[in-house]
C-alpha positions in Angstrom: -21.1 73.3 -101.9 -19.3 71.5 -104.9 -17.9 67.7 -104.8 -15.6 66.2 -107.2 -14.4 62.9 -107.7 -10.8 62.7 -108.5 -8.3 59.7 -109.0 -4.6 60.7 -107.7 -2.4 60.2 -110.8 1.4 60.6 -109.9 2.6 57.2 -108.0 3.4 58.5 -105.0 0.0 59.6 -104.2 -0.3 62.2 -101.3 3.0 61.8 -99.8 5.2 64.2 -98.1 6.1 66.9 -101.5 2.7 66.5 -103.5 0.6 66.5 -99.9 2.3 70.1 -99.3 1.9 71.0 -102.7 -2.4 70.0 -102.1 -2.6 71.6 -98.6 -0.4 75.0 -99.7 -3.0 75.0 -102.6 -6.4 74.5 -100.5 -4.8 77.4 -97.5 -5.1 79.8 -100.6 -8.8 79.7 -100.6 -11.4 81.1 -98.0 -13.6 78.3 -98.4 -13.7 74.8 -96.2 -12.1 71.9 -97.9 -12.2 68.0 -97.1 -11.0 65.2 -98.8 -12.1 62.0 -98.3 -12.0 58.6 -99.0 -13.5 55.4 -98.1 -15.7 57.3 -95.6 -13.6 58.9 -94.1 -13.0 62.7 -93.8 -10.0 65.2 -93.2 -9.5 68.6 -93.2 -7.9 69.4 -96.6 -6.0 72.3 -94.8 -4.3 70.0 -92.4 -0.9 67.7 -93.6 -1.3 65.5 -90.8 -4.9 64.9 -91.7 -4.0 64.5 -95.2 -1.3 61.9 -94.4 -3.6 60.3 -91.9 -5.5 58.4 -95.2 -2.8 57.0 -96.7 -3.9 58.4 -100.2 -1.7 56.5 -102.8 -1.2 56.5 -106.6 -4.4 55.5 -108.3 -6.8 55.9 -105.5 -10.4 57.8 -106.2 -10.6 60.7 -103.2 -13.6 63.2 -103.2 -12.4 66.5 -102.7 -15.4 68.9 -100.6 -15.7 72.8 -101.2 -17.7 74.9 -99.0 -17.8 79.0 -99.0 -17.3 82.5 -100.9 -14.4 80.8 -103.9 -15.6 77.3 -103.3 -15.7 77.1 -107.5 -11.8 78.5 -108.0 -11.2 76.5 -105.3 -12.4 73.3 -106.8 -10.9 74.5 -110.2 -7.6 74.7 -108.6 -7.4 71.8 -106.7 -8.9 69.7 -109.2 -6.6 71.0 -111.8 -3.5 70.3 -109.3 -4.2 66.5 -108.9 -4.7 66.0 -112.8 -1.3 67.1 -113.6 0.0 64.8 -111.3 1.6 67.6 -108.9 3.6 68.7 -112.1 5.9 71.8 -111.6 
């Protein structure tokens, strides 16, 4: 299992485009994903899960891998919110 802390960088957070860009990302992998933050958990797979914790610029979020790629996974994911979303 590998957990990262991450801080969302673009100001929009994980809103609508940037959520779909995250969950299209974490539906490549094989592995479980979560996110969560302040305690709470969601499926990193799911939009309406993702929506569900309001995730906005700024905001620290622990991203969860579980399985076979859970490293690439990670890398990927990790690599995604850095950029901001970017292009």
């Amino acid at each position: 299992m590998c957990v990262k802390d991450v801080v969302i960088q673009n100001q929009v957070g994980l809103r609508a485009r940037p959520a779909t860009f995250f969950i299209q990302k974490a539906n490549e992998f094989k592995s479980s994903i979560w996110v969560e933050k302040d305690e709470r958990k969601v499926n990193a797979k799911s939009l309406l899960g993702v929506l569900s914790l309001g995730i906005i610029g700024g905001t620290g979020i622990k991203i969860i891998c579980d399985g076979t790629d859970e490293a690439d996974a990670m890398a990927a994911l990790v690599s995604l919110v850095e950029t901001g979303f970017a292009d």
